[in-house]
Structure formats: structure tokens, C-alpha cells
N, C-alpha and C positions, 0 to 999 in steps of 0.2 A: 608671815613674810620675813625674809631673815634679810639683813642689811648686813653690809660693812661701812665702817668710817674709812673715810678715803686717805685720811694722814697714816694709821696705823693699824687699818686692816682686822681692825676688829670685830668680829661677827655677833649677832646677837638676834633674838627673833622680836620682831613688832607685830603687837596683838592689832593690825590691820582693818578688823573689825570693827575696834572702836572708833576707826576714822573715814566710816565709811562716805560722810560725805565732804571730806576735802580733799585735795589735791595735791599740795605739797605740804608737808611738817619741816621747822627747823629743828634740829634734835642735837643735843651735845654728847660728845662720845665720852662716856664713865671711864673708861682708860687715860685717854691723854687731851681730853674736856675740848676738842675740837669739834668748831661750831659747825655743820653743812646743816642739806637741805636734801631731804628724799620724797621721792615723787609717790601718791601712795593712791594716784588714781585710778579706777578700776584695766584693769589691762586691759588693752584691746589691739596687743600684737599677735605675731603669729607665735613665739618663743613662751612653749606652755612646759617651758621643761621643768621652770621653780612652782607646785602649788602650793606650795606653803603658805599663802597668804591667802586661802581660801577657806573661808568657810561655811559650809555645806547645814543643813537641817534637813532632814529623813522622817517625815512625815507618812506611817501607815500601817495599816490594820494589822498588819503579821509583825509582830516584835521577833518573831524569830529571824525572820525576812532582815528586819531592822538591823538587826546583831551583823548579818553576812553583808548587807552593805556598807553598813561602820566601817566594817574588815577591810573589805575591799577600797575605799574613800583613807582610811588611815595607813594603808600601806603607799599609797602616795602622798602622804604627809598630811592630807588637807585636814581640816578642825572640824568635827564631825559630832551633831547631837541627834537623838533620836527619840520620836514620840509613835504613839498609837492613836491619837485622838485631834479632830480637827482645832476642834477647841483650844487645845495646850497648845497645839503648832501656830498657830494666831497670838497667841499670849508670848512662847517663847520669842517668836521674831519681833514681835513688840518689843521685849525686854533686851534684847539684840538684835540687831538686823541681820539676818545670813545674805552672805552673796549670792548663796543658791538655795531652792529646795526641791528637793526630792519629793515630788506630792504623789500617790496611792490617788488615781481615778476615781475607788471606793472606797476612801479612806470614810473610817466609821464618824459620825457628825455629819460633814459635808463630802457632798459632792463636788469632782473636781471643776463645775462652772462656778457651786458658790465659793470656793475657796479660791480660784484665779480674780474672783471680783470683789474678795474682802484682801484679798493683798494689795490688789492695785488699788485700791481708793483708802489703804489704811496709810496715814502718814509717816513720812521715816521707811515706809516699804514698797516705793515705788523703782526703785533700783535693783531691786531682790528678781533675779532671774529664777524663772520658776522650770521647771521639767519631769511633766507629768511620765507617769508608770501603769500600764498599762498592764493588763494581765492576762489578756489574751486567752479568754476561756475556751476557743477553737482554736487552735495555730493552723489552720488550714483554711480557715474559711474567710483570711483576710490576704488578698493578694495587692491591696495598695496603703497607702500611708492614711491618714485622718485626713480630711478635708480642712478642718481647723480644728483649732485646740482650745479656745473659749479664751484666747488672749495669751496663751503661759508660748514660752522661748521655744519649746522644743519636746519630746516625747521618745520613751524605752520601753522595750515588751520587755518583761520579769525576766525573760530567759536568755536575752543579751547584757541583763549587769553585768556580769563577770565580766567580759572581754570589751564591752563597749561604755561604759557605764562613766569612766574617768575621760575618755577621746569626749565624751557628749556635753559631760560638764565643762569643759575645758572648750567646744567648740560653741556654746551657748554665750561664753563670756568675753570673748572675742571676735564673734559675729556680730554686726552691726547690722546685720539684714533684718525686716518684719517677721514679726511669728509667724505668718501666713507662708514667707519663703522657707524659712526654717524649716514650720513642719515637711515640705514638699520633697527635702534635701534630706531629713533626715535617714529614712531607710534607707536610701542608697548607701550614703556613707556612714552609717552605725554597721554596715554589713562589711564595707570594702576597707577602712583604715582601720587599724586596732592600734593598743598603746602599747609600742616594742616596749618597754623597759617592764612589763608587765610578763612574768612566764608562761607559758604555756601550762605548765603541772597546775601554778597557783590557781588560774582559770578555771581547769578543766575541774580541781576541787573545788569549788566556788561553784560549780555549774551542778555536782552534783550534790550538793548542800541543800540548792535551792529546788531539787528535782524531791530529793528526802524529805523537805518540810510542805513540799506539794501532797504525797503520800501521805505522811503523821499529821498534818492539819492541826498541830498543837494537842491541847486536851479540854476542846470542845466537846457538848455532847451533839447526835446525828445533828439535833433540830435546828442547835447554832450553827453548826455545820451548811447546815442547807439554806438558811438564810444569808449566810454572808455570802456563798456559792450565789445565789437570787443577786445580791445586791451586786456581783462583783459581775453577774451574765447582763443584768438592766447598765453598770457606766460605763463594759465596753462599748455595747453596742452603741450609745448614747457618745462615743467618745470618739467611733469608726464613722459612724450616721449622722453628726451632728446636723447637715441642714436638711438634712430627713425629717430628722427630728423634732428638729423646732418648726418647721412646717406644719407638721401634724398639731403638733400643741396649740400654736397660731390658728389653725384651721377646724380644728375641736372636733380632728378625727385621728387621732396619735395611733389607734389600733388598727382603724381600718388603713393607715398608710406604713404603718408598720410589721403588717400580719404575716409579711412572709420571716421578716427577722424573729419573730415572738414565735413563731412556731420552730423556727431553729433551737431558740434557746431555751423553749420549753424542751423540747428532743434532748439537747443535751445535759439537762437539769434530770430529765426522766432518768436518763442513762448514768448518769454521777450516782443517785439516789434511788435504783432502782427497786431494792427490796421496800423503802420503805416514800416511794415516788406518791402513793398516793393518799398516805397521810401529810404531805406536806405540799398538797397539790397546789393550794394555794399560795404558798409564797412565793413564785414568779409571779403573780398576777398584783400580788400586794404590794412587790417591792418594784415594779412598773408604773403602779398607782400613787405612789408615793414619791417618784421620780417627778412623774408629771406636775401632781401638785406644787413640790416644788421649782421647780423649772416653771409654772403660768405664773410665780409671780414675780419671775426676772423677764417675763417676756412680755406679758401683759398688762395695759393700766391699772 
């Protein structure tokens, strides 16, 4: 957050962060030692033009991913860290609070229900707006928003960071509406406003960064390949379907209430993985099974 002292106009940046839970600071200006008072509590106007007093945590399995979003979050100034593992994103926000984070649906550790439900009941991170990322292993086969979001602000398909990614954060932190509104509003307008002072060129490179690390998938070999491809096909759906889904788990028939989606995403798991589809037949089936388990003991006695 950058300040001026009101006597002599002096600018300087405040690590915000570390104030996340007051309101106002009295601060003495190092120049001409004049006493005020600046307000340092979370915004919740509409003038998202300064983000410099934001700062963001990037929580997800692709560190390449990780890198192009930094990019993107630091060229609007905001304070930007990045992990790959659930676990260390739990630890770092511990050790800092972010005002936002950036969560991966499939983020390796946790799924994006148990990671919405160790933020909010961790203390010191009940303030932290969260904004899950979705990855949309059809782009065709979802023509509405999420029904809910397992409690987090708000939600992005990978293929709108570029252009939408900074309007999202910024509309998450000064929204005061329920996650439940939120999500509802969100595709509309992740589609229909974008952040003018953001170019066009930068975007469109930005878009095709993240089309390139879609294709090179790092340097996994097939089988990791195709297991994360499983994990990442089990939390969309899980994240498109949620009270589908919990239904099923609740009702102790998840397969039979969800066989028309598990045949989709078997189809397109075949089709990703086609030469080598049925040696790795099994890992849609395991990484469903493993979904569940987890998920009966957030829903069940």
C-alpha cells in the first residue's frame, strides 16, 4: 500500500500485510516527523485503481502455471507468492496472512473443499478471501457457473487468468455480497469487464503461455501425467456438480448418481491418453475413490 504524509507529500510503501487485522495505524512521516493516522482497512470501495496493498498467495499444482500468474498479479503491482503443495499454502498463510489466494480445485494435498474448510476455521485466516481455479478439462461441456463453491469468494477457468484474473481479485475484495451471490455473478462478469490498463498484446501472451504449458505438461513422465489429468477430471466435476455430489456420498450411491458425468470424463481421459488409455485404466476410477473417501468424512458422522 503506498501512502503519502499529508504535511509534505511524502510517499512510501506500507507492508499492509502485516496489519491485516486493524483499522487505522498512527505513523510518523521519516521526512518531516509529522504525526497522522492512515486507514489500513480492508477496501471495500469501488476505486481498485491502487493494488499495491494486496497481497495475493498462488496456491497450485502447475509451478509453471504459478510463474504466468506471479507475472500477471505483479504487473499490477500486487505482492505475489507461489507454492505447489497444499500443505505449504496452509503453513505460508499461517506465517502471513494473504488477503487473497489463489487455490487450484486439484491442488496436490488437498482438495479445494478441504482446503476452503482448513482456511476458514484456521485462526488469523478468516479474512483471507479465497478464489478457486478451475481447469476446465471440457470447455464445452459447462454452460453454467458452479452451484457453490464449498464456501471460498469466488472462482476462474485457467483460460481467463490473463484478462480476467486481476478484475476477479479486485471484485472479490470489495464485494460484500455471500459466496453463494458471488459465485452466480461471477461468469457473467469475468466475461463482460476486463482490466483496461491491462494490454491487449500482454494478455494475448499470457493466454498463449498458458495454452504452451497445457501441451508440454512439464517434464512428468505419461503415468504422472495421467494421474493428475484423473485428479484434475474428479475436482472439476466435483466443483461444477457439487450438490450432486454430495448427494450421492450422503446417499451411498456417488456412482450410480453420477454415471452419466464419470462416463464423460472417462471418454475424455481415454481420449487425452489414448495410446496408452488402458494401462492406465484405472486411475479415473482410483482418483474418484479417493475423492469420495475423502469428502464422507466432511459430510458424514
Amino acid at each position: 500500500m503506498i501512502i503519502a504524509c499529508p504535511e509534505c507529500s511524502a510517499r512510501f510503501r506500507l507492508a499492509e500485510n502485516r496489519y491485516i487485522d486493524k483499522k487505522r495505524l498512527t505513523l510518523r512521516c521519516a521526512r518531516c516527523q509529522k504525526i497522522f493516522q492512515v486507514d489500513v482497512s480492508p477496501r471495500r470501495n469501488s476505486d481498485i485503481s491502487d493494488l499495491s496493498f494486496v497481497r495475493v498467495l498462488v496456491a497450485h499444482g502447475d509451478p509453471q502455471l504459478c510463474a504466468t500468474i506471479q507475472e500477471v498479479l505483479n504487473r499490477s503491482e500486487m505482492e505475489c507468492l507461489v507454492c505447489s503443495d497444499g500443505d505449504l499454502a496452509l503453513s505460508l498463510m499461517e506465517q502471513s496472512a494473504p488477503h487473497v489466494v489463489v487455490l487450484d480445485v486439484a491442488l496436490p494435498g488437498l482438495y479445494a473443499f478441504e482446503a476452503v474448510e482448513k482456511i476458514r476455521h484456521r485462526p488469523g485466516l478468516d479474512k483471507v478471501k479465497i478464489l478457486l481455479v478451475s481447469s476446465v478439462y471440457n470447455k464445452t461441456a459447462y454452460k453454467r457457473t458452479p452451484v457453490s463453491l464449498y464456501g471460498a469468494d469466488g472462482y476462474i477457468e485457467k483460460h481467463h487468468i490473463p484478462g480476467d484474473l486481476v478484475f476477479r481479485i479486485s471484485q472479490i475484495l470489495t464485494d460484500d455480497s455471500s459466496p453463494s451471490s458471488a459465485c452466480e455473478s461471477a461468469g457473467a462478469v469475468g466475461k463482460e469487464v476486463k482490466n483496461q490498463s491491462t494490454p491487449t498484446s500482454f494478455v494475448e501472451r499470457m493466454k498463449d503461455r498458458i495454452h504452451d504449458l497445457e501441451a508440454q505438461e512439464g517434464g512428468e513422465t505419461e503415468a504422472e501425467k495421467a494421474r493428475r489429468f484423473a485428479r484434475i477430471i474428479v475436482a472439476d466435476i466435483a466443483l461444477y456438480s457439487q450438490p450432486k455430489v454430495d448427494a450421492g456420498i450422503v446417499n451411498g450411491n456417488f456412482f450410480e448418481a453420477m454415471a452419466t458425468e464419470i462416463v464423460e470424463g472417462q471418454r475424455l481421459f481415454e481420449e487425452r491418453f489414448s495410446v496408452a488409455a488402458g494401462q492406465y485404466a484405472d486411475f479415473l476410477h482410483q482418483a474418484f475413490c479417493a475423492f469420495v473417501e475423502r469428502r464422507q468424512k466432511e459430510l458424514l458422522p
